[in-house]
BAVEX-486421 format. One record per residue (C-alpha): residue number from 0; x, y, z. Coordinates in Angstrom, 2 decimals, decimal comma, padded with zeros to 5 digits. Layout:
<site><k>NUM</k><u>X</u><v>Y</v><w>Z</w></site>
...
***
This chain:
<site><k>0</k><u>000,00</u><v>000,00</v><w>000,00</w></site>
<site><k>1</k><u>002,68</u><v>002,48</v><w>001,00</w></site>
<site><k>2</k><u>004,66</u><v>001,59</v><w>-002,34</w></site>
<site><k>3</k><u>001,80</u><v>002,76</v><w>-004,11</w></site>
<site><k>4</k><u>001,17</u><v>005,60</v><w>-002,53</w></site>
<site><k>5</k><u>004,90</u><v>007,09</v><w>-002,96</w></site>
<site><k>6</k><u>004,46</u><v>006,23</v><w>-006,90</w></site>
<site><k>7</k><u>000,73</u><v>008,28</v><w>-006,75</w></site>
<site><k>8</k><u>002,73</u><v>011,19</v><w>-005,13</w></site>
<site><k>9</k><u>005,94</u><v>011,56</v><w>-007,19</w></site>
<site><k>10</k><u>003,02</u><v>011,32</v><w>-010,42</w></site>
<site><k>11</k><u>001,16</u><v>014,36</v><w>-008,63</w></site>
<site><k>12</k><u>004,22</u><v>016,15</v><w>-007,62</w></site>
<site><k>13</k><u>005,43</u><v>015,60</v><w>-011,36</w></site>
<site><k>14</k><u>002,02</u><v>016,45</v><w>-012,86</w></site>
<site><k>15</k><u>001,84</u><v>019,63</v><w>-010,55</w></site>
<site><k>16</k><u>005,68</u><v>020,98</v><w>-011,98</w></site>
<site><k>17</k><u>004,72</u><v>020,34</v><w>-015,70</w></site>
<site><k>18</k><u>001,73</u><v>022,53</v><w>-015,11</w></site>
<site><k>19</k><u>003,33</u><v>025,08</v><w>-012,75</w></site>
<site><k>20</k><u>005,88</u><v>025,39</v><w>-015,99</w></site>
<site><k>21</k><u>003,67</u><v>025,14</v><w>-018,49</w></site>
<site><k>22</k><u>001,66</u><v>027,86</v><w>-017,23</w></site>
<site><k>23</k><u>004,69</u><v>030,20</v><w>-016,65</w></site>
<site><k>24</k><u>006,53</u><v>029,51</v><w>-019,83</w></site>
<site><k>25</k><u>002,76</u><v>030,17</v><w>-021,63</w></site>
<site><k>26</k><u>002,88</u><v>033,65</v><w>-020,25</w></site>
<site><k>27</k><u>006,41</u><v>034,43</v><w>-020,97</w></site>
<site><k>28</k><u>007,64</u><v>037,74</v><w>-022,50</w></site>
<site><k>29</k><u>008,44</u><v>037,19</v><w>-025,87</w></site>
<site><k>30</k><u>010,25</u><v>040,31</v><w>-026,73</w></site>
<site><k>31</k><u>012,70</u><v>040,24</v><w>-030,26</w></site>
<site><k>32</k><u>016,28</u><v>040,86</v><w>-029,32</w></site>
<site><k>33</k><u>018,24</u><v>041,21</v><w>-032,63</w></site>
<site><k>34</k><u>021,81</u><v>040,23</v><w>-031,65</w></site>
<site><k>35</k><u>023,08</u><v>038,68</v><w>-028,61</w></site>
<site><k>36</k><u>022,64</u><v>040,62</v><w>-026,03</w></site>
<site><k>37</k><u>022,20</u><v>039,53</v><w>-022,42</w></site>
<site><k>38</k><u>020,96</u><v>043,42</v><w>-020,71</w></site>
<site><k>39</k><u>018,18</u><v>042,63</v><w>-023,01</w></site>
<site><k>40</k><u>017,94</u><v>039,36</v><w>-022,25</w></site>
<site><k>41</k><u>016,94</u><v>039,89</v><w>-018,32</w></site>
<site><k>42</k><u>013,42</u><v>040,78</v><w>-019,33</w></site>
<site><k>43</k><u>012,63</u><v>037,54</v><w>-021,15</w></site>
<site><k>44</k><u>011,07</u><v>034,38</v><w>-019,02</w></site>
<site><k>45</k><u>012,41</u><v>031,21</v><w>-021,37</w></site>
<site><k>46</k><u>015,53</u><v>030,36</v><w>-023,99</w></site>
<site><k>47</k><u>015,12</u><v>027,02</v><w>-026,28</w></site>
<site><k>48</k><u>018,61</u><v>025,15</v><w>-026,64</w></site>
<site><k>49</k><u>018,58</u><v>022,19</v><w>-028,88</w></site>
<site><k>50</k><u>020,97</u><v>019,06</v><w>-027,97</w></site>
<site><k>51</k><u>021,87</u><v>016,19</v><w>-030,23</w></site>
<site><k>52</k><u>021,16</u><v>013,05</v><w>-028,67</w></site>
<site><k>53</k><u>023,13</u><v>009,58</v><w>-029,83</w></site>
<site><k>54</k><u>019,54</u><v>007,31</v><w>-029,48</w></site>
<site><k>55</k><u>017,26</u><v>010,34</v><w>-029,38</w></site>
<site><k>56</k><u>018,38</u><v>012,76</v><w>-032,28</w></site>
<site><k>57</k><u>017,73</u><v>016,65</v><w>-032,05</w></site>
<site><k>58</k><u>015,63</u><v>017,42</v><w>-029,21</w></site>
<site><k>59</k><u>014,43</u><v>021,49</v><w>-028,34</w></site>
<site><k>60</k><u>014,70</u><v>022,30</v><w>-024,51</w></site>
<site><k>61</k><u>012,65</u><v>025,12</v><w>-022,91</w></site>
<site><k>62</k><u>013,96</u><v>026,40</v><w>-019,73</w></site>
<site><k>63</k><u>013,77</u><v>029,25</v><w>-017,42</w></site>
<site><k>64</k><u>017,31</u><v>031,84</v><w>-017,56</w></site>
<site><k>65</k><u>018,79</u><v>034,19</v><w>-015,21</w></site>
<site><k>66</k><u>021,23</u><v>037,22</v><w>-016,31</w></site>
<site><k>67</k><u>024,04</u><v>037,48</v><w>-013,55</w></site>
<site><k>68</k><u>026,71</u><v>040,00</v><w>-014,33</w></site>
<site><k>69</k><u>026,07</u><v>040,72</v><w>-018,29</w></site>
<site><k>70</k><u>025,92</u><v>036,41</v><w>-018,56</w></site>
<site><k>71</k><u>022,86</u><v>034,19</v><w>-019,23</w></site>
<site><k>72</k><u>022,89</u><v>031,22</v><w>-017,04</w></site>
<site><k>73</k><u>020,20</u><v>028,39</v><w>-017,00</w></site>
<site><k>74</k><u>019,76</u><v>025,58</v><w>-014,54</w></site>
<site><k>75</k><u>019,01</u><v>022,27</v><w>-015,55</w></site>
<site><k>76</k><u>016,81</u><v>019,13</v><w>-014,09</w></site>
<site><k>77</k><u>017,74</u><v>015,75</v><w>-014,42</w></site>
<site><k>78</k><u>016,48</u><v>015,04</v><w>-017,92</w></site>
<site><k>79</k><u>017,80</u><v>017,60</v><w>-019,43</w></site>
<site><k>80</k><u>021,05</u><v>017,21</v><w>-017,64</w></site>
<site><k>81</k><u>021,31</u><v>013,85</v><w>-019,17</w></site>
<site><k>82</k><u>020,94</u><v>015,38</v><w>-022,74</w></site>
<site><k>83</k><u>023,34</u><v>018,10</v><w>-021,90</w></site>
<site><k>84</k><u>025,88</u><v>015,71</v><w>-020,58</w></site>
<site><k>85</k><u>025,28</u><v>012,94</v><w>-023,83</w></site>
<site><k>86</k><u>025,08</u><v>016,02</v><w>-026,77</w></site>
<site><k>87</k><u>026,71</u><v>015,14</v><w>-029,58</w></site>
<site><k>88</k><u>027,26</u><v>018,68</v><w>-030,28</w></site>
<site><k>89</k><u>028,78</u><v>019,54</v><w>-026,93</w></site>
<site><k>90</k><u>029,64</u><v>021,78</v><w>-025,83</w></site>
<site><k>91</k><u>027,59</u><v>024,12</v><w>-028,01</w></site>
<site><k>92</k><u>024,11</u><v>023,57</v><w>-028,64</w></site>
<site><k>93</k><u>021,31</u><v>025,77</v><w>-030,89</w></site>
<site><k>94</k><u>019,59</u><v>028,40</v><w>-029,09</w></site>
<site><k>95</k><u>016,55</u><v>029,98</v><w>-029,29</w></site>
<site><k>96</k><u>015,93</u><v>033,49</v><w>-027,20</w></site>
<site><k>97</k><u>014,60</u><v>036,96</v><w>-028,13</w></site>
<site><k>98</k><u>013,08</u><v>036,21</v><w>-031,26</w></site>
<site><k>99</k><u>016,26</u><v>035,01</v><w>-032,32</w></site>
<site><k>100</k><u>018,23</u><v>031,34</v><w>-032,86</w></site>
<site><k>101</k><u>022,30</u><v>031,08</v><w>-032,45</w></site>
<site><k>102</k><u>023,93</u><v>028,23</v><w>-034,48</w></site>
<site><k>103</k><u>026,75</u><v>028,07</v><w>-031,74</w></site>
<site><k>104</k><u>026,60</u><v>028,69</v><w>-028,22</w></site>
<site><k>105</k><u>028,96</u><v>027,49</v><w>-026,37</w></site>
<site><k>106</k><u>027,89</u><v>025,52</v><w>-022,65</w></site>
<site><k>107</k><u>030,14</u><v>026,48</v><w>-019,84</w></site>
<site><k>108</k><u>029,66</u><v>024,64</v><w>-015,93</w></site>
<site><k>109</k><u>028,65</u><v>027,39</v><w>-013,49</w></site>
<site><k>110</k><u>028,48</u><v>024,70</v><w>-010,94</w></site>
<site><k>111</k><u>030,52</u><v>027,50</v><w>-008,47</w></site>
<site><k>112</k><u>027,59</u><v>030,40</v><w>-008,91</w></site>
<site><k>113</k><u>024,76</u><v>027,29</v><w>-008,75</w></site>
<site><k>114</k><u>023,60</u><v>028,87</v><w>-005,52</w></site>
<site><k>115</k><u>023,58</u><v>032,79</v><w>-006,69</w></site>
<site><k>116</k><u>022,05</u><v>031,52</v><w>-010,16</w></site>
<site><k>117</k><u>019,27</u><v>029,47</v><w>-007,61</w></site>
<site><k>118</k><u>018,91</u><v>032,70</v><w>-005,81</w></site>
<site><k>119</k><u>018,37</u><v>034,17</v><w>-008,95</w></site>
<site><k>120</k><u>015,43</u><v>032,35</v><w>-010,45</w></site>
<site><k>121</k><u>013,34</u><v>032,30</v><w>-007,24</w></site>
<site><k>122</k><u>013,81</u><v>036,10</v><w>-007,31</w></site>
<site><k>123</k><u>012,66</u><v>036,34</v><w>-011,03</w></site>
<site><k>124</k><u>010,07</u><v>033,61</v><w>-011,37</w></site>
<site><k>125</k><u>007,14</u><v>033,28</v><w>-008,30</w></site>
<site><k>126</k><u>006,38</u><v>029,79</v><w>-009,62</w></site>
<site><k>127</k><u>010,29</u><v>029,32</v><w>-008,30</w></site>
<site><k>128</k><u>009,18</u><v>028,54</v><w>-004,93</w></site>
<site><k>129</k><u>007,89</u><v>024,92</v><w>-005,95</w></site>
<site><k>130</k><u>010,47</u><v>024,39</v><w>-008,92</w></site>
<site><k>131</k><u>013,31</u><v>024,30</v><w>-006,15</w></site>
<site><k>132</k><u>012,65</u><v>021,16</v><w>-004,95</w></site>
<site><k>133</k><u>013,42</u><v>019,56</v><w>-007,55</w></site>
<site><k>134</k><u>016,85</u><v>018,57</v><w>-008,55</w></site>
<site><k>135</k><u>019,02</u><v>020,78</v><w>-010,52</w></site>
<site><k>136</k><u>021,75</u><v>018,69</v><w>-011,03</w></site>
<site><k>137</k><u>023,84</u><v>021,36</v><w>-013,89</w></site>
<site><k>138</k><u>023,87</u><v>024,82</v><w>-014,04</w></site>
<site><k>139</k><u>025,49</u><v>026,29</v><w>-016,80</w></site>
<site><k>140</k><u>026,43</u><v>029,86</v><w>-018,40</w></site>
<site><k>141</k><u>025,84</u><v>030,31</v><w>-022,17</w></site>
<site><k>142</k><u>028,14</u><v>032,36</v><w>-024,59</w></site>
<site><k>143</k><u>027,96</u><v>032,42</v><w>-028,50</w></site>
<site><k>144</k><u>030,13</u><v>031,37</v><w>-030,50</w></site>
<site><k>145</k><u>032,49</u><v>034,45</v><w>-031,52</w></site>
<site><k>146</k><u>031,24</u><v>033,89</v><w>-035,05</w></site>
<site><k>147</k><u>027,71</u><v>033,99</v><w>-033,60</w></site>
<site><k>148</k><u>025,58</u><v>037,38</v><w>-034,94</w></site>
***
């Protein structure tokens, strides 16, 4: 009984962050940015990346970003950790932000700033204060590629 209980939870608690996200990412900001610029940046809600999976293929990621000190940083669950880590592209990936997509943008580890970056999001996003529980295994600042636009 209490097996199936933990599985019914962990569903809800899953079911509950999928909506929680897709209700925040639904009203996000969706201003056009025409070169890379992270000041401008600050005001939008969500970047796309797209990784390169070996079993998978191209797969588009839509997460929540924080600009710390002129840099866009982004904090990762487990899934998309996983993808990160197994990108056959890495460690650039596509990226999609202010009405704008970057061929090459290069994936640094901010694992040292993943508390400021945490600090960060909860600040910027009230939905924050349930999306903290769960596991943010890589945190990572983005830079394009110095050929990037």
């Amino acid at each position: 009984m209490e097996r199936s209980w933990c599985r019914e939870a962990s569903w809800l608690r899953g079911l509950v962050f999928a909506l929680l996200f897709a209700l925040s990412t639904g009203c996000a900001k969706q201003a056009v940015v025409p070169t890379w610029d992270p000041a401008a940046f600050r005001s939008l809600d969500t970047l796309e990346f797209l990784t390169v999976g070996p079993d998978e293929g191209p797969h588009w990621s839509t997460v929540w970003l924080v600009v710390l000190d002129d840099h866009v940083y982004i904090r990762l669950g487990s899934r998309a950790s996983g993808r990160m880590e197994h990108n056959a592209t890495k460690p650039y990936v596509r990226v999609r932000i202010g009405g704008k997509e970057y061929e090459r943008v290069r994936t640094e580890d901010a694992s040292a700033l993943a508390a400021q970056v945490a600090d960060a999001m909860a600040a910027k996003y009230t939905t924050d204060v349930f999306v903290h529980y769960v596991s943010h295994p890589l945190t990572l600042r983005l830079e394009p590629d110095s050929g990037a636009p």
